[in-house]
ZARO-62699 format. One line per field, with one value per residue (C-alpha): y, x, z negated; residue in three letters. Coordinates in Angstrom, 3 decimals. Last residue first. Example, Ala and Ser with C-alpha at 12.3 -4.5 7.8 and 13.67 -1.06 7.14 Angstrom:
2
c2	[-1.060:-4.500]
c1	[13.670:12.300]
c3	[-7.140:-7.800]
residu	[SER:ALA]
This chain:
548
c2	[0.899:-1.635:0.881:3.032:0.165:-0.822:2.807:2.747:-0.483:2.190:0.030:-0.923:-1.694:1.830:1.159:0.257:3.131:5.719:5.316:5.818:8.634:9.642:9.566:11.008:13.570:12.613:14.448:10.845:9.997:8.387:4.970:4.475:1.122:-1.977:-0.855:-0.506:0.647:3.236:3.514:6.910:9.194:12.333:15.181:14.902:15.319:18.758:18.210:17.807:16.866:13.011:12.403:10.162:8.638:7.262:6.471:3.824:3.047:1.823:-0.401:-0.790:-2.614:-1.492:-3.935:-1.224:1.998:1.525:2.848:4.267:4.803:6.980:6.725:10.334:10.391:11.220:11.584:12.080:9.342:6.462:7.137:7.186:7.062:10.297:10.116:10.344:9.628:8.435:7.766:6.421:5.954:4.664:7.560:9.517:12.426:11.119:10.959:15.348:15.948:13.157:15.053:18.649:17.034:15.486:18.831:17.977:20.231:20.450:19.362:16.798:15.323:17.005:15.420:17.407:15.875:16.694:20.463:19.734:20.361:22.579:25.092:27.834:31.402:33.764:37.083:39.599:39.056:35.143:33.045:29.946:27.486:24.994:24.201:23.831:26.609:28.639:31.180:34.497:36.942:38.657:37.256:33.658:32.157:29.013:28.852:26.152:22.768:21.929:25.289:23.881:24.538:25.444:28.593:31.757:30.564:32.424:34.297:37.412:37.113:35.901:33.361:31.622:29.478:28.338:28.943:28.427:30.801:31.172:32.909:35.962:36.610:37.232:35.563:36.974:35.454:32.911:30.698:27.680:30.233:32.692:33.103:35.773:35.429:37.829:36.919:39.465:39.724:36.223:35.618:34.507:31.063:27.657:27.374:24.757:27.694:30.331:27.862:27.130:30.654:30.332:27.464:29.668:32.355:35.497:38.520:37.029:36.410:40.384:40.648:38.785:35.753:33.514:30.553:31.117:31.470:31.421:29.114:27.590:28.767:29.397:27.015:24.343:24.731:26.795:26.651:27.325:26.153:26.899:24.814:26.246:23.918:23.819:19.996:18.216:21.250:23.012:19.781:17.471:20.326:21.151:17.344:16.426:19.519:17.842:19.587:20.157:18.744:20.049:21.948:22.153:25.057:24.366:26.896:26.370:23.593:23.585:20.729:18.912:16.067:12.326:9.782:6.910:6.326:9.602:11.104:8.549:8.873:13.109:12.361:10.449:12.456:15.136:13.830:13.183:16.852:17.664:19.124:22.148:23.182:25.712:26.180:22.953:22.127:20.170:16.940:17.412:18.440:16.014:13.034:13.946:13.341:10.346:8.955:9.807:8.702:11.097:9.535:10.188:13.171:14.669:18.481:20.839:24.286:27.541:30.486:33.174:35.091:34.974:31.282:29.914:31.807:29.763:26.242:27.256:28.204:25.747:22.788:24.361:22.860:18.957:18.223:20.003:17.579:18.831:17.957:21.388:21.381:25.289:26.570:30.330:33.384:34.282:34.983:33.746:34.852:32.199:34.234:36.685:37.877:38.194:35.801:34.054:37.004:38.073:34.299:34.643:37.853:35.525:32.983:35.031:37.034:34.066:32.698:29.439:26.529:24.772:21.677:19.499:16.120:13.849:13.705:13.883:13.629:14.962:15.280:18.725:19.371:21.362:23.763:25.693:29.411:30.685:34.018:36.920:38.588:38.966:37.588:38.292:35.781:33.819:34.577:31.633:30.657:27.752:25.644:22.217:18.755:18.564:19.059:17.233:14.472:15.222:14.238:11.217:10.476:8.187:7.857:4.039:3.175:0.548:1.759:-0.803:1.234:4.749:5.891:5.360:8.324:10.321:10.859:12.400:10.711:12.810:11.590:12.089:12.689:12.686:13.338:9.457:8.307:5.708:3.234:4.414:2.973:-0.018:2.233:5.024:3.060:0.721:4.215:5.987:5.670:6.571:10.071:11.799:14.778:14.137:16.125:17.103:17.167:17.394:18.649:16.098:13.639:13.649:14.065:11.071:9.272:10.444:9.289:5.578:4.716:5.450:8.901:8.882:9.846:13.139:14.836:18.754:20.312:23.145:25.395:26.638:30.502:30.190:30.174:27.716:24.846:25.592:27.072:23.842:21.428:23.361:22.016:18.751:18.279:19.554:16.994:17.102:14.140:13.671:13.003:16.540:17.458:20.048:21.769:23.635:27.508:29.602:26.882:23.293:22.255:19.548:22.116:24.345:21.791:21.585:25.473:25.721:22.416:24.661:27.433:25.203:24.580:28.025:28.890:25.441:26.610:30.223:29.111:26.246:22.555:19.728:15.808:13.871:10.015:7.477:6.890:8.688:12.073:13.694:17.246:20.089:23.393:25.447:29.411:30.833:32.243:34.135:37.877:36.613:33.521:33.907:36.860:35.173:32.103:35.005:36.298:33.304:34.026:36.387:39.822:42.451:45.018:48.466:50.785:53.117:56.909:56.484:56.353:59.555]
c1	[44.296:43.371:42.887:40.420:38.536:37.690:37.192:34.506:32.690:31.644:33.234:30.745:31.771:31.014:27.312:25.137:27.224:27.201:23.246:22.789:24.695:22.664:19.172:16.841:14.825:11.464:12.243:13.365:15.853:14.474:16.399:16.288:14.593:14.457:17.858:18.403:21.936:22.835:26.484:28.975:26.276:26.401:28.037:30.369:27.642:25.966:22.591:18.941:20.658:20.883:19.197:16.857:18.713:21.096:18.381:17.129:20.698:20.801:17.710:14.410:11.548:8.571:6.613:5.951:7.478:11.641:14.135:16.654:20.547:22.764:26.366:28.033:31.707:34.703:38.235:38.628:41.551:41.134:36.862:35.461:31.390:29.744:25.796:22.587:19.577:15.953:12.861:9.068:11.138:9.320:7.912:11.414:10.651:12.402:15.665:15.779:15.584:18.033:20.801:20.131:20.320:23.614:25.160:28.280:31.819:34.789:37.959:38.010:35.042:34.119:30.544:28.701:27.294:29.281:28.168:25.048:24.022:23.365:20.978:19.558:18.918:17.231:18.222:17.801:21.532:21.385:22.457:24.301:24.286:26.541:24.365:26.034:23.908:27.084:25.650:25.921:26.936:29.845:32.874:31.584:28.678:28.776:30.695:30.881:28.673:26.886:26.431:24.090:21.212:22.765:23.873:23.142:19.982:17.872:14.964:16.688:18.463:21.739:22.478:26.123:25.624:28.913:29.665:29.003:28.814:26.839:23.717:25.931:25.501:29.443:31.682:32.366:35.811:35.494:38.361:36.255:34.673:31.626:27.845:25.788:22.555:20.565:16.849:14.557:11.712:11.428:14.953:14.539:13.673:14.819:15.055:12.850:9.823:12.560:13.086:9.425:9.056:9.927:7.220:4.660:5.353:6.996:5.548:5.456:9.436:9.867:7.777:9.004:7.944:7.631:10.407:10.794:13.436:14.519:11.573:12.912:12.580:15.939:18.022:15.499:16.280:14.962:13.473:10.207:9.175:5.693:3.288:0.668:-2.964:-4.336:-4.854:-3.014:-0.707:0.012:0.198:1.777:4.553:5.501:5.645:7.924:10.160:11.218:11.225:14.290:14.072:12.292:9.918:7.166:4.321:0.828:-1.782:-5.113:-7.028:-10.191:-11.660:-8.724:-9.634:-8.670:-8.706:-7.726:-4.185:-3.460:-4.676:-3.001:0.467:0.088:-0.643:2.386:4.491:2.981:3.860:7.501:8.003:7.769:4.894:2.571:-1.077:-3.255:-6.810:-8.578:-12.129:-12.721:-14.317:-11.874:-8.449:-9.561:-10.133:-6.589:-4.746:-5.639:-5.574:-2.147:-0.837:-0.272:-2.572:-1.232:-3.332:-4.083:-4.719:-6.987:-7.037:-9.606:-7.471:-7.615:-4.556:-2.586:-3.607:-2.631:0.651:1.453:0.536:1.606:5.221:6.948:5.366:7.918:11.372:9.596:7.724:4.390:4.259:4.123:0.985:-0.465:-3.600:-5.105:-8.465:-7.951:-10.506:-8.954:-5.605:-2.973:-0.425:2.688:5.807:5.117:1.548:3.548:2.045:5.429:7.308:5.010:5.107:9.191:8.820:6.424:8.478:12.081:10.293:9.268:12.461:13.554:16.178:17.736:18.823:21.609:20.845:24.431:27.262:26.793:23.312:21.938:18.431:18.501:16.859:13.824:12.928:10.277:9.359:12.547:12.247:13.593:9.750:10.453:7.820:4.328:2.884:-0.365:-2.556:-4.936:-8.629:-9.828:-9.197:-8.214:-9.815:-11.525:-8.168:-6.248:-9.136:-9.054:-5.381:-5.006:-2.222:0.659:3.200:3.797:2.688:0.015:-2.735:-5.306:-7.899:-6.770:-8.599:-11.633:-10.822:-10.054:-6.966:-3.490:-1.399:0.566:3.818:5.184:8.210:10.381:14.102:15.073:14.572:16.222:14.369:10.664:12.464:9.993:7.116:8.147:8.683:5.031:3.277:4.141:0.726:-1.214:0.017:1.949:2.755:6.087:6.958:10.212:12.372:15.810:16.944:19.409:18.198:14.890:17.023:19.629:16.335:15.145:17.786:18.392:15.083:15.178:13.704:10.421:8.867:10.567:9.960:8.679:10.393:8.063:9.387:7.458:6.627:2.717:1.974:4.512:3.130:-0.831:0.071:1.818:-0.287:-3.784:-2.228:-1.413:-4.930:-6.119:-4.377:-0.526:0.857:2.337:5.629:5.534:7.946:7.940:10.765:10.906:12.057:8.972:7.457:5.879:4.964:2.096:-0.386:1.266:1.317:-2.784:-2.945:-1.617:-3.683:-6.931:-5.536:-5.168:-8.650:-9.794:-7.517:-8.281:-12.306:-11.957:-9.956:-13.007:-13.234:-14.224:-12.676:-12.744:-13.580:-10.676:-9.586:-6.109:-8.517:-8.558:-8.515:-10.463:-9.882:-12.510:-13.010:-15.220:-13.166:-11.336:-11.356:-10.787:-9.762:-7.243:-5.945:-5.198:-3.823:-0.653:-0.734:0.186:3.030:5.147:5.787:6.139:4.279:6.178:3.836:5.402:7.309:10.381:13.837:16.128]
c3	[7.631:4.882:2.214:5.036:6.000:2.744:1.646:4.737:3.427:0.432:-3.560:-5.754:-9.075:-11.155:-9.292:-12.596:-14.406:-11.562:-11.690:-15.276:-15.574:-12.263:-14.016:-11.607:-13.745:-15.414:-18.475:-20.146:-17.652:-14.522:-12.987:-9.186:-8.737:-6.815:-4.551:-0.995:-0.770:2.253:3.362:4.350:3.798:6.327:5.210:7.585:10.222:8.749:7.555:9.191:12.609:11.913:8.377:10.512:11.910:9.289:7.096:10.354:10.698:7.426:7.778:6.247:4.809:3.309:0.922:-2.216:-1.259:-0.813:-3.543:-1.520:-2.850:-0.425:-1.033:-0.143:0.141:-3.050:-3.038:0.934:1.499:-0.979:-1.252:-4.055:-4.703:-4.937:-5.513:-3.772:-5.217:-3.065:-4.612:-2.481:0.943:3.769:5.554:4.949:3.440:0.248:2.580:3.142:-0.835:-1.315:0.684:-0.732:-3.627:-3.415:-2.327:-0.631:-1.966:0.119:-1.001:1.172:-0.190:-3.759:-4.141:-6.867:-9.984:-12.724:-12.082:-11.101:-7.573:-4.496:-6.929:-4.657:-5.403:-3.530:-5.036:-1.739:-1.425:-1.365:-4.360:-3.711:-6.696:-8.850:-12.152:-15.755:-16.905:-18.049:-20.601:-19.939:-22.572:-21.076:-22.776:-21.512:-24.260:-25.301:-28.315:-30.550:-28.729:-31.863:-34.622:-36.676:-33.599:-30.549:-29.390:-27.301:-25.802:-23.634:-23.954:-24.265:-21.122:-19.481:-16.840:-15.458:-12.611:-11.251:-7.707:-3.733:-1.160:1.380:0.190:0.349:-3.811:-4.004:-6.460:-9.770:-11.817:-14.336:-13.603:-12.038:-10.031:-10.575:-9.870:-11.662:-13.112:-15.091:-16.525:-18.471:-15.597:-13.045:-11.318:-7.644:-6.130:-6.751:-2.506:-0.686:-0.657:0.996:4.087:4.028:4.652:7.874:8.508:7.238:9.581:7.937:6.843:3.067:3.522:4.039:1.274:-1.275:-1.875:-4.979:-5.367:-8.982:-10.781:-14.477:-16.698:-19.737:-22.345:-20.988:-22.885:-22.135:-18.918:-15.537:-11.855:-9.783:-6.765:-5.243:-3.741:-1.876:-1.877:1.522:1.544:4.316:5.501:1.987:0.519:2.906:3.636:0.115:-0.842:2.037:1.791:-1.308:-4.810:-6.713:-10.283:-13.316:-11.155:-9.289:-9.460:-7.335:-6.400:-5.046:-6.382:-6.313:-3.904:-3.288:-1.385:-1.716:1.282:-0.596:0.286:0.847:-1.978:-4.398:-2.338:-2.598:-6.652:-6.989:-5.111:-7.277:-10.663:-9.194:-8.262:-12.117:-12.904:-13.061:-12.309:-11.330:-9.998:-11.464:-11.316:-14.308:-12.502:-9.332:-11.205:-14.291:-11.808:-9.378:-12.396:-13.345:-9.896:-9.223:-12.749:-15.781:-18.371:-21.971:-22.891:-19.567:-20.724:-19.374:-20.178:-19.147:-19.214:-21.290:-20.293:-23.560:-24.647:-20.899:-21.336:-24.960:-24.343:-20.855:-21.628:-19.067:-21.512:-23.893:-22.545:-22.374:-25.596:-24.577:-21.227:-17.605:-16.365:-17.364:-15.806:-15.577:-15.101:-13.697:-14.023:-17.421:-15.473:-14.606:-11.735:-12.824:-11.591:-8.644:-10.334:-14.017:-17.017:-17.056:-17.785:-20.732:-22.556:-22.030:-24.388:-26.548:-27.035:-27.729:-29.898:-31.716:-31.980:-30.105:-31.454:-28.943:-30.124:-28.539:-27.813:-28.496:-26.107:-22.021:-20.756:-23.645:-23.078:-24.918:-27.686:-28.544:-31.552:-32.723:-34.121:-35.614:-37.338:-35.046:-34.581:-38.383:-40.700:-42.086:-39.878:-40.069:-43.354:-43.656:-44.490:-43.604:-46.676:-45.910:-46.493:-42.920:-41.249:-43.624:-43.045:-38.823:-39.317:-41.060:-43.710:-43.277:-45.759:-45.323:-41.603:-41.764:-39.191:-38.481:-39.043:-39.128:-35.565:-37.320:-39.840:-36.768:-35.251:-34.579:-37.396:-39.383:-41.193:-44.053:-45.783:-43.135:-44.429:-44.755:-41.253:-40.719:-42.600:-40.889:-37.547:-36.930:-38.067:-35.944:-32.972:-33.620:-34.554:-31.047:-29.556:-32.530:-31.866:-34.189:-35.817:-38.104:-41.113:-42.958:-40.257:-41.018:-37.126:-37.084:-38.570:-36.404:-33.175:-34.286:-34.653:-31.478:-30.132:-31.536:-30.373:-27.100:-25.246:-23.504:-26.523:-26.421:-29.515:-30.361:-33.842:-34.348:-37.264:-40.055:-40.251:-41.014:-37.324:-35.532:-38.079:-36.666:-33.426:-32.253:-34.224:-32.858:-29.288:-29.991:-31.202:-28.150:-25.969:-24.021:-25.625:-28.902:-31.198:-33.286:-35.837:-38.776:-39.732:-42.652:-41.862:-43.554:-46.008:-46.016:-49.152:-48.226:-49.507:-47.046:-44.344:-45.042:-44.803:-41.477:-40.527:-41.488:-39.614:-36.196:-37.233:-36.107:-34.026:-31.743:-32.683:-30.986:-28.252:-27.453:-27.920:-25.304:-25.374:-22.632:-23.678:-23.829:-27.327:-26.491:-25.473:-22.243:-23.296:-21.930:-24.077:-23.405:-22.524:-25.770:-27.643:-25.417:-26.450:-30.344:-29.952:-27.439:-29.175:-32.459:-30.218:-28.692:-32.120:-33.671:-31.425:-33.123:-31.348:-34.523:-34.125:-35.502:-34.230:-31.960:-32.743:-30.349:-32.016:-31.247]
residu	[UNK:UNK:UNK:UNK:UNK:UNK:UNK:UNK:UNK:UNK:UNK:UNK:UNK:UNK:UNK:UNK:UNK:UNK:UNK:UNK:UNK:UNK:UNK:UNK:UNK:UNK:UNK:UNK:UNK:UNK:UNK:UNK:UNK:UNK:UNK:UNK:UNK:UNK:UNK:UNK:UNK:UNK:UNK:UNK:UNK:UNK:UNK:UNK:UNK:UNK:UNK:UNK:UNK:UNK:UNK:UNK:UNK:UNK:UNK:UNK:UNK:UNK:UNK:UNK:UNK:UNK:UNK:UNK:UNK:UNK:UNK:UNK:UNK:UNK:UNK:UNK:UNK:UNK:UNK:UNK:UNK:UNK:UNK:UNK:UNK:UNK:UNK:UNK:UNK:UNK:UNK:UNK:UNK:UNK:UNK:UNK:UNK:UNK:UNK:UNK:UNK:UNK:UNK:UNK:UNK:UNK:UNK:UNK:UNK:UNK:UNK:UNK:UNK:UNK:UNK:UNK:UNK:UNK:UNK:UNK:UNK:UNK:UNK:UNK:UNK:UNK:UNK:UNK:UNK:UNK:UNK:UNK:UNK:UNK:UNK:UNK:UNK:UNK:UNK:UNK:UNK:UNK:UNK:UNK:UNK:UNK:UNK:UNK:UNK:UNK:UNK:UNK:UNK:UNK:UNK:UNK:UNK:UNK:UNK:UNK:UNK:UNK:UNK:UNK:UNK:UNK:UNK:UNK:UNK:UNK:UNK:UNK:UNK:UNK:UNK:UNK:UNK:UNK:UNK:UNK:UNK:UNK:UNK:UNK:UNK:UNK:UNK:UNK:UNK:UNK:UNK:UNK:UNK:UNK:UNK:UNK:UNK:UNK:UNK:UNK:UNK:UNK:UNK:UNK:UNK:UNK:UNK:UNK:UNK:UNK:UNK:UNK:UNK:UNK:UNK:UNK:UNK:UNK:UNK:UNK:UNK:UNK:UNK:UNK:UNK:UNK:UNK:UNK:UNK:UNK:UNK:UNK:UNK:UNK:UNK:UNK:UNK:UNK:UNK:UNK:UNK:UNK:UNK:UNK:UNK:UNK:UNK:UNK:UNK:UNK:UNK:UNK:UNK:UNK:UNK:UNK:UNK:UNK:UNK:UNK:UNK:UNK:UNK:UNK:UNK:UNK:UNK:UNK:UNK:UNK:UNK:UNK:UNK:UNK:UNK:UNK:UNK:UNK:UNK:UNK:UNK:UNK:UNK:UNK:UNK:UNK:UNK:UNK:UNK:UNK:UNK:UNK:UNK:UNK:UNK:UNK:UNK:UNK:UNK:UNK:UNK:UNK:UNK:UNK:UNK:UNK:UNK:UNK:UNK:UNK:UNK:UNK:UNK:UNK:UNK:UNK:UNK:UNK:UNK:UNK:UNK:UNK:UNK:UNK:UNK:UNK:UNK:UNK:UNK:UNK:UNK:UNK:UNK:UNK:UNK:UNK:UNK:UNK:UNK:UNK:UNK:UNK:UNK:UNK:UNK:UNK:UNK:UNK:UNK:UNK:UNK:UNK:UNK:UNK:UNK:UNK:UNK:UNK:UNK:UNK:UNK:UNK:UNK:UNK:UNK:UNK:UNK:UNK:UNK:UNK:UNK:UNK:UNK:UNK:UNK:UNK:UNK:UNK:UNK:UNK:UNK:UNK:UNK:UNK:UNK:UNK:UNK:UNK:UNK:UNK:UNK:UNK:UNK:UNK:UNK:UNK:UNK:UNK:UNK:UNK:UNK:UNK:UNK:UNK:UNK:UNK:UNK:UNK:UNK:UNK:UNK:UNK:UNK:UNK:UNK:UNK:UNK:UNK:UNK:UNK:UNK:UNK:UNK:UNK:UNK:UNK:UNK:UNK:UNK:UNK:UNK:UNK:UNK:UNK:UNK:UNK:UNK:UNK:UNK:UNK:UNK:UNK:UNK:UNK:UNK:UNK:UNK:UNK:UNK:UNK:UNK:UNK:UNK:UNK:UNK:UNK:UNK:UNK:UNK:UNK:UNK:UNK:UNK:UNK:UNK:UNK:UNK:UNK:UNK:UNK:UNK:UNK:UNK:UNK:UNK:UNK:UNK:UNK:UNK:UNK:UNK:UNK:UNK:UNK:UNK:UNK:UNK:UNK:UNK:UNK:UNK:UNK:UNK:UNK:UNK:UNK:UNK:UNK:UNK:UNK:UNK:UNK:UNK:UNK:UNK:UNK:UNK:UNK:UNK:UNK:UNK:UNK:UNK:UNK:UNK:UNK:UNK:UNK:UNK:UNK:UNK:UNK:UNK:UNK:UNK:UNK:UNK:UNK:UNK:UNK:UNK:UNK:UNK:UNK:UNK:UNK:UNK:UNK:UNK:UNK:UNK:UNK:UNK:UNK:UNK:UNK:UNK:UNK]
């Protein structure tokens, strides 16, 4: 027997469609690329997002072209989303972070027909216009007097399409299934993958986010996505800020300490998210100039692990609670979240920091399970250690064209790539990556657990930790420290201080001051990267061990 409800089908124009219409008038704050702060409502972003709908109509767009963006998080960027995602089209977001030869392999790839841009990223597209043979056109994300200057073949402006176009259009009219937008992967190993969303899949993980243990917004909240719109969704915000009404700011190309700390001050932020390295910036900024935090309440980190360092100097320094949260592109991406339960909630707030450091528990329509090497379950004891395997109807159950074959086990889950305890109450905690975890001995050493405790050190600004060989244990920890500007240190100062935090054969075998500690282009230490620049160096302890 079926049940006797409307057939609605969940596609995310509606998600705008009901900002605008219970919404309208909350703003949309962005700093623009000219400079001056920028203000709009819900009701207008709908509004022109409709014109653009019916300019990429006009430019032939239909249900299943894909049309690509290469833009910051602004207002503009916003009504692009909702604009191509709305009449059926697909949203193609770029990583500008990512070299040349990428995102052209990306572009190719996903046969984009149309590229969003900001003015920003003309000299890469210009230089590359000969390899890119599907684009057709390509947007640029300003004003007539924004076009001066701009030589691009193809390029047309985009307040004219928006002035030029009709304002009238029909958004959906499609299966919830349809695909809304697609992402790749940073591709650490092979070329980006794309995952390619649905709208059901969006506005399902829209729902989850929205929940008081996940993200808690509501219309009350002003929210500063620092995390950009081309990295995994913006975390869902373009989408749950839209559903709950929120007030949104957006920091256009300007991520720096002081940037930052400016729009959460003269917009009077309650919520924001980034990756931890946003917020060791903004900590350093505060602390150098004797910042406050007049609004801000609640913070979410993720995209790496988060040191105890940034959790403690902001809850302690500022009273702002920082909560961890985990998840991929493949997952929409958020999984976990670090909120408490409460059993942890009755705890002092030093216990709970123990539960805060973790990647928290599953948020509504995610499974996990850990298992071995051969596939078989392992037990959630918060002890032991396995392969992170998730299922859920916001996550991924291929790649785009078919890249990668299967990649789904016999189950459904899809092997995140991650090695992680999981405690019986669902805490679960990523040790490392897969290709990144020390095997010493035949015991495993998280690296990040490592590097999370030597970034508290006073004089560290990055620290990475990776596996260098080693003649008799396969593998030991080497310690690499990026310094703040004029520190100096020792190894036995590192040494020291690690001393007691983690267990003593764990301990690095060197430390290597180094000028920088590469990031990938989602702000993640780049450890490819790192192993390549250090494939020479050889830990004084294999010396001693080879001439034993």
């Amino acid at each position: 027997m079926l049940g006797l409800m409307q057939n609605w089908p969940l596609t995310v124009d509606k998600i705008l469609d009901h900002a605008a219409n219970w919404h309208g008038d909350r703003e949309i704050v962005s700093r623009s690329l000219e400079g001056p702060i920028v203000r709009q409502t819900w009701a207008q972003t709908q509004a022109r997002a409709k014109r653009i709908s019916n300019a990429l109509k006009g430019l032939g767009i239909r249900v299943g072209d894909r049309v690509a963006t290469l833009a910051w998080n602004t207002g503009r960027h916003v009504e692009t989303w909702y604009a191509i995602m709305g009449m059926g089209a697909v949203c193609h977001t770029l990583n500008p972070r990512l070299f040349a030869d990428q995102l052209c392999y990306i572009i190719n790839h996903a046969e984009d027909r149309i590229i969003f841009t900001d003015v920003t990223f003309l000299p890469i597209l210009a230089e590359n216009r000969a390899r890119m043979p599907t684009v057709e056109h390509f947007v640029v994300m300003t004003d007539r007097e924004g076009m001066k200057g701009v030589t691009l073949p193809d390029a047309l402006c985009f307040e004219d399409l928006v002035d030029q176009s009709a304002p009238d259009f029909e958004w959906g009219g499609f299966d919830e299934n349809t695909a809304s937008s697609l992402c790749y992967t940073s591709g650490t190993t092979g070329h980006p993958k794309g995952v390619l969303y649905s709208h059901r899949s969006n506005f399902l993980h829209t729902l989850s986010t929205l929940g008081v243990d996940v993200m808690g917004l509501s219309g009350r909240d002003t929210v500063l996505p620092v995390v950009p719109m081309f990295h995994a969704n913006a975390w869902a915000l373009a989408f749950s800020c839209a559903a709950a009404g929120c007030k949104l700011v957006l920091p256009g190309a300007k991520m720096d300490g002081a940037s930052v700390h400016e729009l959460l001050e003269s917009e009077g932020v309650t919520f924001s998210a980034a990756v931890p390295t946003v917020w060791l910036g903004l900590l350093q900024h505060l602390r150098a100039t004797g910042g406050k935090l007049s609004t801000l309440k609640r913070v979410v980190i993720g995209g790496s692990a988060v040191p105890e360092a940034i959790v403690r100097g902001f809850r302690d320094e500022f009273g702002v609670d920082v909560t961890h949260a985990w998840g991929m592109t493949e997952m929409s991406p958020m999984g976990t979240i670090s909120s408490p339960t409460a059993k942890v909630a009755a705890m002092s707030a030093d216990e709970q920091l123990r539960y805060k450091l973790k990647q928290g528990r599953p948020i509504l329509g995610v499974e996990m399970k850990l298992v071995d090497d051969a596939g078989h379950r392992l037990p959630h004891d918060g002890t032991t250690f396995g392969r992170l395997m998730v299922k859920g109807p916001a996550i991924s159950s291929g790649y785009f064209k078919g890249d990668g074959g299967q990649i789904l086990d016999e189950g459904g889950f899809f092997d995140t790539g991650d090695v992680a305890t999981i405690e019986p109450d669902g805490y679960m905690q990523i040790t490392d990556r897969a290709k990144d975890v020390i095997k010493s001995g035949g015991e495993w050493i998280s690296t990040i657990e490592i590097e999370n405790i030597a970034v508290g050190h006073e004089k560290a600004a990055v620290a990475a930790v990776i596996g260098a060989y080693h003649p008799k244990w396969d593998e030991r920890p080497l310690l690499l420290v990026q310094l703040k500007p004029g520190a100096q240190a020792t190894l036995e100062e590192f040494l020291q201080f690690l001393e007691g935090k983690i267990a003593k054969w764990w301990m690095p075998d060197d430390v290597v001051f180094v000028d920088e500690i590469p990031l990938g282009g989602t702000g993640k230490i780049d450890k490819k990267l790192i192993r390549e620049r250090m494939k020479d160096y050889v830990l004084p302890t294999a010396k001693v061990t080879a001439t034993a």
